[in-house]
C-alpha beads as a LAMMPS data file, in Angstrom:
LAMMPS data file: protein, C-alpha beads

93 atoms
92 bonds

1 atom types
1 bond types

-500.0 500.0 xlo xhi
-500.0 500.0 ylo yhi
-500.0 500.0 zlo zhi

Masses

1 110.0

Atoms # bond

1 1 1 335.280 69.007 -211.683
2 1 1 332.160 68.706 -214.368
3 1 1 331.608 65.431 -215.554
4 1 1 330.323 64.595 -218.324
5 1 1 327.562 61.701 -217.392
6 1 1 323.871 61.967 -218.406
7 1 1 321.173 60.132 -216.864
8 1 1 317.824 60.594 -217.530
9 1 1 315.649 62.056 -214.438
10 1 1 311.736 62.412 -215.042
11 1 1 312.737 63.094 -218.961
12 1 1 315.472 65.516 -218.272
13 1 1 318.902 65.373 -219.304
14 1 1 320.958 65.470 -215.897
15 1 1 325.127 65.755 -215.493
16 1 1 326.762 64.744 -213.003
17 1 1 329.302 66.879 -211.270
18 1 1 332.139 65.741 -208.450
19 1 1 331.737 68.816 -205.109
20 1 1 334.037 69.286 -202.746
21 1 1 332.862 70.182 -199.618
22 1 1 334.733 71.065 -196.155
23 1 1 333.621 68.443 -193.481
24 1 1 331.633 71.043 -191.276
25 1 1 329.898 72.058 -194.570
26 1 1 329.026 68.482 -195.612
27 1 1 327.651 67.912 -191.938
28 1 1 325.103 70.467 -192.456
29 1 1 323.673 69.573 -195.673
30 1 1 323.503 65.741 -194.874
31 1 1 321.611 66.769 -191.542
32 1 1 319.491 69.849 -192.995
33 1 1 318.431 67.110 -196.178
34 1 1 317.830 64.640 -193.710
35 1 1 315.450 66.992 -191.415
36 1 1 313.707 68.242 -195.177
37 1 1 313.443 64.248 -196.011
38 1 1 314.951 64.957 -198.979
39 1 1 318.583 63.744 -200.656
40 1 1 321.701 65.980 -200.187
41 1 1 321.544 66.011 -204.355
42 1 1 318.175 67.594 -204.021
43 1 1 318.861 69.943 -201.291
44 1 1 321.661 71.224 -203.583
45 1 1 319.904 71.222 -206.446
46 1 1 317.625 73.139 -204.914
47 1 1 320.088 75.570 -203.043
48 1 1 321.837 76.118 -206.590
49 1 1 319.064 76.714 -208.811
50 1 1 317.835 79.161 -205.485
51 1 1 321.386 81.343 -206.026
52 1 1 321.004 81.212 -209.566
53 1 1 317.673 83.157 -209.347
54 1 1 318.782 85.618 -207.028
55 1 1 321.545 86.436 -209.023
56 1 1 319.623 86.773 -211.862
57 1 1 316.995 88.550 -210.829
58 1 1 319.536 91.199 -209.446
59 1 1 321.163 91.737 -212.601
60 1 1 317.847 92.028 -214.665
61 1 1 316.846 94.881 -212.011
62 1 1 320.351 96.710 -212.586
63 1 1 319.889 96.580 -216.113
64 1 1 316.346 98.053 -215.771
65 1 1 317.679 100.045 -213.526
66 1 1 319.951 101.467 -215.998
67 1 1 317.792 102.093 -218.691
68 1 1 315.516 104.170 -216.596
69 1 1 315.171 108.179 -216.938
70 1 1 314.557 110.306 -214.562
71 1 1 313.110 113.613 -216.099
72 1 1 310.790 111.010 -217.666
73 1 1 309.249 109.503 -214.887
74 1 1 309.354 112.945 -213.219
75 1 1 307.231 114.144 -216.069
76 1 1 304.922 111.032 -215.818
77 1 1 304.197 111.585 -212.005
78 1 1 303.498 115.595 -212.559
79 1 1 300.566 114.400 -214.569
80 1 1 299.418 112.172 -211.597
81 1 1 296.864 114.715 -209.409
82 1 1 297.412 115.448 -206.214
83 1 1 294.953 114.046 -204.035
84 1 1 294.438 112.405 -200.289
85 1 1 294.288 108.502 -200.267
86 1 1 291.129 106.729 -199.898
87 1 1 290.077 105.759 -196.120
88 1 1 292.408 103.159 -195.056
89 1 1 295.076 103.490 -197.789
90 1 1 296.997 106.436 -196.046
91 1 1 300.205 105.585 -194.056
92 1 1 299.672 106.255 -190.555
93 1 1 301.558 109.096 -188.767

Bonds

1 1 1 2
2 1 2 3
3 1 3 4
4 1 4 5
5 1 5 6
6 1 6 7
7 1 7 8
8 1 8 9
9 1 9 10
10 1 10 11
11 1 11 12
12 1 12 13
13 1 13 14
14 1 14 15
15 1 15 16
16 1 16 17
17 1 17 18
18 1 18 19
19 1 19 20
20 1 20 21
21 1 21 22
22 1 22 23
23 1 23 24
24 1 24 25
25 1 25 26
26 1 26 27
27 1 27 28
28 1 28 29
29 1 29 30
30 1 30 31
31 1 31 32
32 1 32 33
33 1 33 34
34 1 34 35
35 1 35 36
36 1 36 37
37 1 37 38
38 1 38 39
39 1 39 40
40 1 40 41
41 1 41 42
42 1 42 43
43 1 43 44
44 1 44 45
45 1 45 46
46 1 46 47
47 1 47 48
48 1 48 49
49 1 49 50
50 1 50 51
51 1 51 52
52 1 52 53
53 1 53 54
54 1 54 55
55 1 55 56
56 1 56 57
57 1 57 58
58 1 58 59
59 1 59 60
60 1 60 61
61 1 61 62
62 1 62 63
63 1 63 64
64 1 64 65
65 1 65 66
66 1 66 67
67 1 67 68
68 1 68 69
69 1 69 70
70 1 70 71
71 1 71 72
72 1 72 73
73 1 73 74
74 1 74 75
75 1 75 76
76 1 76 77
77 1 77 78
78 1 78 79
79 1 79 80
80 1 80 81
81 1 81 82
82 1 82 83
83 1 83 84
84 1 84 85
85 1 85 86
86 1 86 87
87 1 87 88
88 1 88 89
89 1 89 90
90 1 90 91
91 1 91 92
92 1 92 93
């Protein structure tokens, strides 16, 4: 459940929240933040904002994604010439 306690933390408004986590799960973080010398808060912190990125970043790529054309960018590349790559920039075969 969210609560709603603010702290100050290098100038930044923090909340505090109350996680539930199985005992396995728990087990992990406390022993992967203690191997990263870091506190379980930071290692989920970290893990969190980490998600939130991915997630993100996915759905900004589907919406480009959606606004693409096709017949455009088929257009575009038909103006591109046809010619071998430089020495070195081929793929090999």
């Amino acid at each position: 459940s969210a609560g709603g306690v603010s702290q100050a933390s290098g100038g930044l408004a923090m909340s505090a929240i109350s996680l539930r986590l199985s005992e396995s799960l728990h087990k992990q973080v406390r022993e992967l933040a203690r191997r990263e010398g870091i506190s379980i808060n930071q290692l989920i912190s970290s893990a969190v904002a980490e998600k939130l990125s991915a997630l993100m970043t996915e759905e900004y790529l589907e919406t480009r994604a959606k606004r693409g054309n096709r017949a455009a960018f088929d257009d575009v590349l038909s103006r591109v010439r046809d010619v071998d790559p430089d020495e070195g920039d081929g793929l090999d075969s």
